[in-house]
N, C-alpha and C positions, 0 to 999 in steps of 0.2 A: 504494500500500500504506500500512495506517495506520501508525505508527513512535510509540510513545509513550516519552517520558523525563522524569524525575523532578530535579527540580535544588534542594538546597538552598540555603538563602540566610539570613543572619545579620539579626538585625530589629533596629531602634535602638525600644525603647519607652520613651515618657518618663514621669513621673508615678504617677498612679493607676492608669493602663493596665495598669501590670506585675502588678499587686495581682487586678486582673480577670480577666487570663487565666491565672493561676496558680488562681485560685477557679474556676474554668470547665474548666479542665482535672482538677482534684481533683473536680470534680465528674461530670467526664463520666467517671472511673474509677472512682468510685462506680455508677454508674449500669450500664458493662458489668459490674462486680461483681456487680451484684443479677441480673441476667439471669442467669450463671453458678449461681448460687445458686439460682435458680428454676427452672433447666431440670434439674435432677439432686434427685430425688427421693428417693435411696441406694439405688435399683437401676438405675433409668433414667434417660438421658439425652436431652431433646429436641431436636433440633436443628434443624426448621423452625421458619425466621425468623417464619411466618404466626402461629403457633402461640405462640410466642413476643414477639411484636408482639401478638397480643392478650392475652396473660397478664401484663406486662409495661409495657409503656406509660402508661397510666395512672397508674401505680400510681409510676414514677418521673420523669412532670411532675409530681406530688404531691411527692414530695421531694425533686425539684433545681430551679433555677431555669433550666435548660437550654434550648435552645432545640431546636422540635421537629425539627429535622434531625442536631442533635446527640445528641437519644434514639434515633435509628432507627441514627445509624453506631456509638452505641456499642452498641445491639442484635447489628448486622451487624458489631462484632470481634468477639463474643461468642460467635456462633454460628460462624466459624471458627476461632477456636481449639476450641470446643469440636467439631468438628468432626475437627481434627487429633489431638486426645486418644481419639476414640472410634477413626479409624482403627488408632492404634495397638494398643488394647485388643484391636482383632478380630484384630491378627498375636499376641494373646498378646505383646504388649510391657505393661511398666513407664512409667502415665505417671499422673500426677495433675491436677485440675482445675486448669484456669488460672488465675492470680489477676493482676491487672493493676495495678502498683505500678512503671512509669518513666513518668515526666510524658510524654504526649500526648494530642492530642485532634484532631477528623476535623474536615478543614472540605471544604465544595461549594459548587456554585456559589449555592446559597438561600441560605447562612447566612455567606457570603465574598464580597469583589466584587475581583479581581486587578486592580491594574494595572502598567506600563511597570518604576514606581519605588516603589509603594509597595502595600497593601491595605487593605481595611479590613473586622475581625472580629467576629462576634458573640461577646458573651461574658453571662455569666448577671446584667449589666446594661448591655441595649445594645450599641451598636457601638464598637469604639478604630480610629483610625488607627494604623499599624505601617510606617514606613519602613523598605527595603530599602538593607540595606549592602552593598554591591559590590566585590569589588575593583579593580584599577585598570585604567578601562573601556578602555584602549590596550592592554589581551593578549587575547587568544584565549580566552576563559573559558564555558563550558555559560551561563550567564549571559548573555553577549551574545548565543550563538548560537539561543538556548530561551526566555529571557524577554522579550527587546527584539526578539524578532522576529516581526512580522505573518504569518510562514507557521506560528505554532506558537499554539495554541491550549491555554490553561489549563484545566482542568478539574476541579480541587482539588488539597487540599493536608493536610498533617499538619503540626499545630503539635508541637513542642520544646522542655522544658526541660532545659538541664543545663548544670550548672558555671557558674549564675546568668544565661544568659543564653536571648534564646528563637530557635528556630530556623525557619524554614517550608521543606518540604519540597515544592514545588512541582511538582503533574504537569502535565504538557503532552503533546499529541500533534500530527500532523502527517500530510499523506498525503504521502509522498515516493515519488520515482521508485526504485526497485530494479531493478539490473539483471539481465539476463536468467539463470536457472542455469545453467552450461553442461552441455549436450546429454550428452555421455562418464558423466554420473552416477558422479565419483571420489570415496572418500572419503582424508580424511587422517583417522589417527588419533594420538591425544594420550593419551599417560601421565605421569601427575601424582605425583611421590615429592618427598622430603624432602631428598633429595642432589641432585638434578636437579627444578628445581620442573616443568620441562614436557619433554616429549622427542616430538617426533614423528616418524612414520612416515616421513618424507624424512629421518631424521637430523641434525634439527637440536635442540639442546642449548640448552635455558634450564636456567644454574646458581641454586639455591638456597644459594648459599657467603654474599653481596652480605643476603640477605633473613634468611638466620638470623644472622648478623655483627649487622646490626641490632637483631635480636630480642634478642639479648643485651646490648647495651650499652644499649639502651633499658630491660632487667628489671633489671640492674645500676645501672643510676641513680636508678631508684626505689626500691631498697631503699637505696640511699644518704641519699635523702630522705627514706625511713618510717623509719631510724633516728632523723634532726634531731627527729622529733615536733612540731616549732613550725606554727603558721601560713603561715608564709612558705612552706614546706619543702610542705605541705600545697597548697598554691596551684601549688606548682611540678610534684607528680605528676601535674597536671591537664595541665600546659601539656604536659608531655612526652607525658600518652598522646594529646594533638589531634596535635601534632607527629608523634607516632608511624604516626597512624591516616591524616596525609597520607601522609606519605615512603611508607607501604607501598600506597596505595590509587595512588598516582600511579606505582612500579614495576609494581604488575600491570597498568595501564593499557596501559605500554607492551608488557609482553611480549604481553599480548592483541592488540592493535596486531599484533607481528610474526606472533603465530600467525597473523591472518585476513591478513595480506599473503603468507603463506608459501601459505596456500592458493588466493588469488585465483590468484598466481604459476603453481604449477602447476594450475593449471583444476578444483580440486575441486569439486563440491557438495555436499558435507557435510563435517562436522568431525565425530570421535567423540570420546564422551568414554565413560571406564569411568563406572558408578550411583556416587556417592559416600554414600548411602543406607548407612551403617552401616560406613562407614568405619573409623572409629575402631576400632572390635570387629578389623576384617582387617587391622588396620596400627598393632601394639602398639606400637609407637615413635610414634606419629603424637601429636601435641601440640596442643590445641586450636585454638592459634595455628594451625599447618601447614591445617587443616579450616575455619576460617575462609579460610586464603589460597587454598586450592582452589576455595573457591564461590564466593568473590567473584572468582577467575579464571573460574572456568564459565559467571556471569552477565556478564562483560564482553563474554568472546567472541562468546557467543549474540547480544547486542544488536547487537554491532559487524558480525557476520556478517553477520545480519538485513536490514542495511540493503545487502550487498554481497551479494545474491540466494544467501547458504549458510546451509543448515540446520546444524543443531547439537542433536547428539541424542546421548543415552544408552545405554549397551549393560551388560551382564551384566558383572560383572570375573571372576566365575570362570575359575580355571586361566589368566587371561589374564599370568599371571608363570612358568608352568611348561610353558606349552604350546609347541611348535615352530614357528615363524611357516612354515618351509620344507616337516616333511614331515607336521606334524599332530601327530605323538606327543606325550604330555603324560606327565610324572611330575615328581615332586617332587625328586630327581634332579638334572633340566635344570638346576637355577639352583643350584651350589653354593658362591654366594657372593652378598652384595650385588649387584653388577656386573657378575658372569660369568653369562653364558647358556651352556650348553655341552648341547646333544640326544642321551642315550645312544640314540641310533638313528642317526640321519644321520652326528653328530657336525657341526651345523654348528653356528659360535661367534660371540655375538656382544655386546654388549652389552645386557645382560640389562633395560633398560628399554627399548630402540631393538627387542629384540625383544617387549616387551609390548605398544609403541605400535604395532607393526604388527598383532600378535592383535587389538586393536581396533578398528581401519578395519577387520580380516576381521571380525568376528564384524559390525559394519553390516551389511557387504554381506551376509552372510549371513540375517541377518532381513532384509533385504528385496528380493533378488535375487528376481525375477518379480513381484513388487508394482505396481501402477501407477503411474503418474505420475514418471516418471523416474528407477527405480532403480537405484542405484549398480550398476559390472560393475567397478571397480576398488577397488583400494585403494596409493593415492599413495607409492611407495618412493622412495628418495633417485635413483637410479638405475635403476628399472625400476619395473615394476605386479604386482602379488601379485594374482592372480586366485581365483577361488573352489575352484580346485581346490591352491590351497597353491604354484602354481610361480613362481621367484623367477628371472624373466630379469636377473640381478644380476650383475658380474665377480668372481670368485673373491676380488679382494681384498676385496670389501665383506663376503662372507663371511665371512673367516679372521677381520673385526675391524678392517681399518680400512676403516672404514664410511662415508670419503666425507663427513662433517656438518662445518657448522662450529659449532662449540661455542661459545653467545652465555654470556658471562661476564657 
């Protein structure tokens, strides 16, 4: 199976070099600029590349000194963003054209040549060499295991500027072994809130207490800083949001980590997750921050699965906070608090994300029970299997509320 991953990497550029690909980059965002510009007419928007490459092209080797694989990828961001703008338009959404103003630019294999430790770039005069800064090659790093390694193969990359230095984002792929899915077709489902950043369908607790704690002392330090006003103070809001952006990128690493361990564990083949598609709108407390850590959890999982033969797929979140994981009944009702799940019908009680995360392992299996190619018949409970007709071979205590999980702090 193919398995592709992306790995950034810090560039040492000395001299005049830096000068080049800062000109090369403001130029190639000129250049998807004009495409944008020319595809949108003020009623119409074009979005074939063909179409587009011939309108187009010429006209901006004429006014950049670009090199020609650099006018075709800045064509080709061009036309998906504008792409993702038109989608919107047609749900009757609010979205305006793109404009492209943070430093990058596309490199391949024509206009970049990778190697081991270093690259070397085209920019709109010539080629620079760009040494790769590594960290310290005795840890365990996507580094050693992506770039220095002959079973992974380079195949472009996005250069980076910010906070004066440059950065290369390096794809790679690989065909690696994945192992078989297992045959039971179970799913586990995953509920993502703001008190509890994951909760799944086995009853296990990842707390968001650790990630919002941070979020605050990280916002509180910077406004400590944007009061100083000086240089110094200015230099230092930088260092905190790198700092920031690791500490949080490296916790969801792990709880991803335990999700697809939790799954492999009890034999699922799928992970659910609710559409995080319009989030924000269904979850008025929800904080930009929180929606950033949701998808960047969504995209961990998915890849980390990937490679341990489990899908990882999207479901509906409708009523998936009010519905009855046991006898079906839905009202608004059920949940009359944060935390409390409680079913004016059945009256079974439980905790009110531990019963949303199971509504979404059902609602999977539900879109695709009779499907071909091995679909799901379960969905993965802490202590028993929720079948498609709602019944919960569970002991009464997991019922009532103690529910059996162990709650990962």
């Amino acid at each position: 199976m193919e398995v592709r991953r992306t790995v950034p990497v810090k560039l040492n550029v000395v001299g005049g070099d830096a000068d080049l690909l800062r000109e090369t980059i403001h130029q190639f965002l000129h250049a998807a600029n004009y495409v944008v510009d020319a595809a949108y007419d003020g009623e119409w928007v074009e979005t074939r590349k063909s179409a587009l490459h011939e309108e187009t092209y010429a006209d901006v080797r004429d006014r950049t000194e670009l090199h020609s694989n650099h006018v075709q990828s800045a064509r080709d961001r061009a036309v998906d963003a504008l792409k993702s703008v038109v989608a919107k338009w047609s749900k009757g959404e609010s979205a305006t054209l793109p404009t492209f103003t943070t430093p990058f630019c596309e490199y391949n294999q024509r206009n970049a040549t990778f190697h081991n430790d270093h690259a070397t770039l085209a920019t709109v005069d010539g080629r620079v060499t760009v040494e790769y800064v590594f960290p310290d090659e005795n840890r365990d790093t996507p580094h050693s295991e992506y770039l220095r390694s002959d079973e992974w193969e380079t195949t472009g990359a996005t250069l980076h500027y910010r906070n004066g230095s440059f950065y290369l984002h390096v794809r790679t792929k690989a065909n690696v072994d994945v192992p078989n899915r297992p045959e039971n077709g179970t799913v586990l489902g995953v509920d993502l809130g703001i008190e509890n950043l994951a909760v799944t369908s086995t009853g296990q607790f990842w707390s968001a207490d650790e990630l919002n704690h941070w979020r605050q002392e990280y916002v509180e330090r910077r406004q400590s800083l944007q009061k100083c006003g000086t240089r110094w103070a200015h230099e230092n809001i930088q260092s905190v949001g790198r700092k920031e952006a690791g500490r949080f990128g490296q916790h969801l690493h792990c709880v991803a980590n335990e999700i697809v361990e939790e799954a492999v564990e009890t034999n699922c083949s799928h992970i659910a997750f609710e559409n995080l598609t319009g989030i924000r709108e269904r979850m008025t407390n929800l904080r930009r921050f929180h929606e950033w850590a949701f998808r960047r959890l969504y995209d961990y999982v998915s890849y980390k699965a990937e490679e341990r033969g489990i899908s990882v797929e999207q479901v509906s979140p409708n009523y998936t906070s009010q519905r009855c994981s046991t006898c079906g009944f839905t009202h608004e009702q059920n949940r009359p608090s944060q935390e409390l799940f409680c079913c004016q019908d059945c009256g079974y009680e439980n905790h009110a994300d531990y019963n949303a995360a199971k509504n979404i392992g059902l609602k999977l299996l539900r879109d695709q029970t009779g499907s071909e190619g091995g679909a799901p018949v379960g969905v993965r409970l802490n202590t028993g299997m929720l079948n498609a007709n709602g019944v919960v071979p569970v002991p009464d205590s997991v019922r009532a509320g103690v529910h059996g999980e162990s709650p990962r702090l």
